[in-house]
C-alpha positions as CSV (number, residue, x, y, z in Angstrom):
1,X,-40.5,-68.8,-57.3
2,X,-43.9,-69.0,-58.4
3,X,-45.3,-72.2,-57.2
4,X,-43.5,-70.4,-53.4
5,X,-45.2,-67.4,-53.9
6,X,-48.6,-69.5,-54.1
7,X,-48.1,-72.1,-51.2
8,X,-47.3,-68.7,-49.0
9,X,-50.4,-66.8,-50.5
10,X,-53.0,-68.6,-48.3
11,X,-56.4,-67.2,-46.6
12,X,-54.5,-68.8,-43.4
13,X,-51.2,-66.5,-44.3
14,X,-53.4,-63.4,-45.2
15,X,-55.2,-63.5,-42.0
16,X,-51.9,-64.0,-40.1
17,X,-50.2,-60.9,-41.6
18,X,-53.5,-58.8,-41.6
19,X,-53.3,-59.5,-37.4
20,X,-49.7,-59.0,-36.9
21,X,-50.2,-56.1,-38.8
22,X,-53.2,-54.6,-36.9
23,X,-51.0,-55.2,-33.6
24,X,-48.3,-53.3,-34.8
25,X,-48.6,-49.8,-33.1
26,X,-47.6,-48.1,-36.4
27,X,-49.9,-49.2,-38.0
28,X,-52.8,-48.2,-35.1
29,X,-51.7,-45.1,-35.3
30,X,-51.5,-44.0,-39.0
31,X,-55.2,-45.6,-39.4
32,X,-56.2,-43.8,-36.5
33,X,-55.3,-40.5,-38.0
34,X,-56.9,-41.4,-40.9
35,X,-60.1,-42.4,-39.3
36,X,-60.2,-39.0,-37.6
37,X,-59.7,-37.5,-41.1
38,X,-62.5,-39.3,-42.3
39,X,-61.1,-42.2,-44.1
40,X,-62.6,-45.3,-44.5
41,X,-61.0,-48.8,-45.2
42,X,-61.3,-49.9,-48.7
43,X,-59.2,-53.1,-49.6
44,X,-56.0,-54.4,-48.6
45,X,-53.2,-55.7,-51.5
46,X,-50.2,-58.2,-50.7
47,X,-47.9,-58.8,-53.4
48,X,-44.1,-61.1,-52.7
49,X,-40.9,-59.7,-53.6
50,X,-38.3,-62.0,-53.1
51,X,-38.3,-62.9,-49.6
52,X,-40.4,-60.2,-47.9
53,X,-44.3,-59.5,-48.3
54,X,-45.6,-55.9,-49.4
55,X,-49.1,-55.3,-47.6
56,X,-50.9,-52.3,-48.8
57,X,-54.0,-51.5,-46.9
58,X,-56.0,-48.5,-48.8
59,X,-58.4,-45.7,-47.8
60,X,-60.3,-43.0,-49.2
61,X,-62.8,-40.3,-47.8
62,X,-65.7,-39.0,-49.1
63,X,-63.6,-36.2,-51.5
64,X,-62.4,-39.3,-53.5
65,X,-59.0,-38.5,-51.5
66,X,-57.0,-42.1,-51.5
67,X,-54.0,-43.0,-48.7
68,X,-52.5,-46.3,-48.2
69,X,-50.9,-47.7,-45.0
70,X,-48.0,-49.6,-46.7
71,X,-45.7,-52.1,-44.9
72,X,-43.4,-55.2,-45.3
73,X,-43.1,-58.5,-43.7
74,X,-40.2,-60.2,-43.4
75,X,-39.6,-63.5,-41.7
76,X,-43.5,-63.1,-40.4
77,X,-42.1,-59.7,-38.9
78,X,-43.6,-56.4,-39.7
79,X,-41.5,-53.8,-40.7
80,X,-41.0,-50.3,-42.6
81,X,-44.9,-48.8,-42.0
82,X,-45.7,-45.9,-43.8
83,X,-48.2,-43.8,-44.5
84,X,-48.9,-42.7,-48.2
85,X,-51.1,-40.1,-49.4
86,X,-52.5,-39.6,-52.5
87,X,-54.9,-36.8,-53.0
88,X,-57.5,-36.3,-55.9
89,X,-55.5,-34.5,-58.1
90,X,-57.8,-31.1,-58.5
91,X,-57.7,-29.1,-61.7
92,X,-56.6,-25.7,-61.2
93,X,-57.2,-23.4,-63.9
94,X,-55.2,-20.2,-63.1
95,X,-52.7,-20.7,-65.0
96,X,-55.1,-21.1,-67.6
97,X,-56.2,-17.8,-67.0
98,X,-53.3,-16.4,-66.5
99,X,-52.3,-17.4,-70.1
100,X,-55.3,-16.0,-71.3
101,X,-54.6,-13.0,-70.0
102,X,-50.9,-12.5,-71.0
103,X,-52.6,-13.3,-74.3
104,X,-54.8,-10.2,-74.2
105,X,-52.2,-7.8,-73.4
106,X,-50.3,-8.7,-75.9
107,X,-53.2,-8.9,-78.3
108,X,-53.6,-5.1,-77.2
109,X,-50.1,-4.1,-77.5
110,X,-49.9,-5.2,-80.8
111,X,-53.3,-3.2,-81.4
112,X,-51.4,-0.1,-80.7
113,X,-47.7,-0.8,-82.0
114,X,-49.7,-1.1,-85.6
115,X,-52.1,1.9,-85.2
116,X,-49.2,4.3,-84.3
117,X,-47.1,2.5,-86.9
118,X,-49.9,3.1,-89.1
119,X,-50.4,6.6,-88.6
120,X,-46.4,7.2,-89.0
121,X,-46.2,5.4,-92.6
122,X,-49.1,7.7,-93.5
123,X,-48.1,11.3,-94.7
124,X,-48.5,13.5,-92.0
125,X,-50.1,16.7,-93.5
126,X,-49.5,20.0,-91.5
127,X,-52.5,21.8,-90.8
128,X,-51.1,25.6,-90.3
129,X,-53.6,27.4,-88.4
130,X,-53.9,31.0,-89.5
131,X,-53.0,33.2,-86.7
132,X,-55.9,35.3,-86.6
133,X,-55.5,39.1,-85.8
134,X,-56.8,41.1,-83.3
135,X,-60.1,42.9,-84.9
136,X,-58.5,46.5,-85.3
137,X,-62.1,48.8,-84.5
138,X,-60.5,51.7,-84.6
139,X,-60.0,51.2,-88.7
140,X,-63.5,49.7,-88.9
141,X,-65.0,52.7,-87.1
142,X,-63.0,55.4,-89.1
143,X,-64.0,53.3,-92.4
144,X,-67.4,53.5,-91.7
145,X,-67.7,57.8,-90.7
146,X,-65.5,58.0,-94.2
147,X,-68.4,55.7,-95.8
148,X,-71.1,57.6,-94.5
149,X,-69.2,60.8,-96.1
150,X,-69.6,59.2,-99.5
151,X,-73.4,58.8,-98.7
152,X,-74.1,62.0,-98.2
153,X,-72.4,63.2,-100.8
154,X,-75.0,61.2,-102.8
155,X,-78.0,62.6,-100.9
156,X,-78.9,59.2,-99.4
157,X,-78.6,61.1,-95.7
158,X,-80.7,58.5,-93.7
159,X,-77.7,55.7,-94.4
160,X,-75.2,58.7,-94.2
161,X,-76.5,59.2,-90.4
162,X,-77.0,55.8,-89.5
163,X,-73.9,54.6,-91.2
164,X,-71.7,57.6,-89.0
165,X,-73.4,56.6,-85.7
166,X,-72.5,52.9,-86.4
167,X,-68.7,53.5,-86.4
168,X,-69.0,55.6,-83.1
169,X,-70.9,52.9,-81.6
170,X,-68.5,50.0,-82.6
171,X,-65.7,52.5,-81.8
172,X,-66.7,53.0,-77.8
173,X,-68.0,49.5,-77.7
174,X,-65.1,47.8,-78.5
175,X,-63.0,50.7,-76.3
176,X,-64.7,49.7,-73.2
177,X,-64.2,46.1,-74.4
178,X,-67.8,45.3,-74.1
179,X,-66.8,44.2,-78.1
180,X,-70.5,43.3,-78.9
181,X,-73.2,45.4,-81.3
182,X,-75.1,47.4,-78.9
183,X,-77.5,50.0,-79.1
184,X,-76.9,53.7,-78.9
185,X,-78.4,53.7,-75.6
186,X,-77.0,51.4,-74.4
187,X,-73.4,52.7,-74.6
188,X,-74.5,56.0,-73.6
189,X,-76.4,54.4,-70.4
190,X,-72.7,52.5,-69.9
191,X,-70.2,55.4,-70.5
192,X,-72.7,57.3,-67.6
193,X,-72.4,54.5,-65.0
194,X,-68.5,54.2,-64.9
195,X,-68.1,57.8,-64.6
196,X,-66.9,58.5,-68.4
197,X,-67.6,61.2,-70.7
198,X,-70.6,60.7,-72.7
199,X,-72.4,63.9,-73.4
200,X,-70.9,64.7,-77.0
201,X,-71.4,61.0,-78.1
202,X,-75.0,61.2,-77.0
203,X,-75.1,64.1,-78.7
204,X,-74.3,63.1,-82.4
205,X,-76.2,60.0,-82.0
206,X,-79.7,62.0,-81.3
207,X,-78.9,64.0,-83.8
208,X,-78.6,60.7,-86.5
209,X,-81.5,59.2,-84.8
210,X,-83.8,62.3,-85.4
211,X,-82.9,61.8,-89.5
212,X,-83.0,58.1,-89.4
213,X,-86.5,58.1,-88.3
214,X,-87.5,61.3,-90.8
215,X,-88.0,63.9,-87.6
216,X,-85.2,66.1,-88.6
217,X,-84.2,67.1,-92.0
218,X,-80.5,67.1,-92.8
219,X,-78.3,69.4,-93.6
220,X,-74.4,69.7,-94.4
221,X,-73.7,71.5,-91.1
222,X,-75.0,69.2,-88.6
223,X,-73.5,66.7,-90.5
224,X,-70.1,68.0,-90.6
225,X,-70.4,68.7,-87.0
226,X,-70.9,65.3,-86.3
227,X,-68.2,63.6,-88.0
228,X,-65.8,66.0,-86.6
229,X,-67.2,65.1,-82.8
230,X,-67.0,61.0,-83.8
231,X,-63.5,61.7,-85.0
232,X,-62.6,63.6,-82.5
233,X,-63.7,61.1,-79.9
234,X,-62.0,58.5,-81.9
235,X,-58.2,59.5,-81.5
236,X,-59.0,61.3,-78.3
237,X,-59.5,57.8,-76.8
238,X,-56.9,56.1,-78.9
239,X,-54.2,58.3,-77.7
């Protein structure tokens, strides 16, 4: 079969084929397409198989892309021409990054699962927050006239007065809800410009400011007089 193959396999025979080839109008139009495409002859291959000749005529463009023109002679007939392409097989890397990125979710995911497990399997300690209560002034400012009794029962009058104006002052401060230490005249200036009454508080706190600053010399009446006007404003408002 061998010694056949090699009497067939002649420049003459090669030359033969390669023209009845080139007639065939198959064949003229697959390498025209290609030529179109930009491919360029490269080399032609014929190879026997038993009693027909494979002739593969290959291409390639400038992209490295390959095709081959294929055919078969039989009997010094052409036959069975085909077109075969084979393109540069191009490395695509989405997948790739499509791996990496399943990779990172999961990575994060996992993050997560163990810092919520972690904080479960740790004791959880309750943190109670003390409900706090609403300031009650009205005790506050009562406490304080009944302080400023005490002090001047023990002659220190200038904290007596101070200390008896400071109650009504928190008292009508936080009454108004302006609920801030404020001076005496600026409550007095504030009960005037809504309309409320204000003459007997301004009265007991000029009278604490005269002692407090030495221009008037106490004395157990006045005094009196003004705890029973502070009280009396006191649970008159509260009412």
């Amino acid at each position: 079969g061998k010694i056949e193959n090699l009497k067939k396999d002649t420049p003459e025979m090669r030359r033969e084929l390669l023209n009845k080839l080139q007639q065939n109008k198959q064949f003229q139009e697959y390498q025209k397409q290609l030529q179109k495409g930009g491919y360029s002859r490269q080399n032609t291959e014929i190879s026997y198989k038993k009693e027909k000749t494979i002739i593969k005529v290959n291409y390639a463009n400038r992209e490295n892309e390959t095709a081959t023109i294929k055919a078969e002679a039989v009997n010094n007939t052409i036959k069975n021409v085909e077109l075969e392409r084979a393109e540069k097989q191009k490395q695509d890397y989405w997948w790739i990054l499509l791996v990496l990125l399943v990779l990172l979710l999961l990575a994060a995911l996992g993050y997560f699962a163990y810092k919520r497990f972690s904080k479960k399997s740790k004791p959880e300690r309750e943190v109670k927050k003390k409900s706090e209560k609403p300031f009650d002034y009205r005790s506050e400012s009562i406490r304080l006239i009944e302080k400023s009794k005490s002090l001047f029962e023990q002659k220190r009058y200038k904290d007596a007065y101070g200390t008896a104006a400071q109650g009504l002052r928190l008292f009508l401060s936080y009454e108004n809800r302006l609920n801030k230490e404020i001076t005496n005249d600026e409550i007095i200036n504030f009960l005037r410009e809504h309309k409320k009454e204000y003459k007997e508080a301004k009265e007991c706190f000029d009278l604490c400011s005269l002692v407090e600053f030495a221009r008037y010399k106490a004395n157990k009446e006045d005094f009196d007089r003004i705890i029973r006007k502070a009280r009396g404003i006191i649970d008159r408002e509260s009412k």
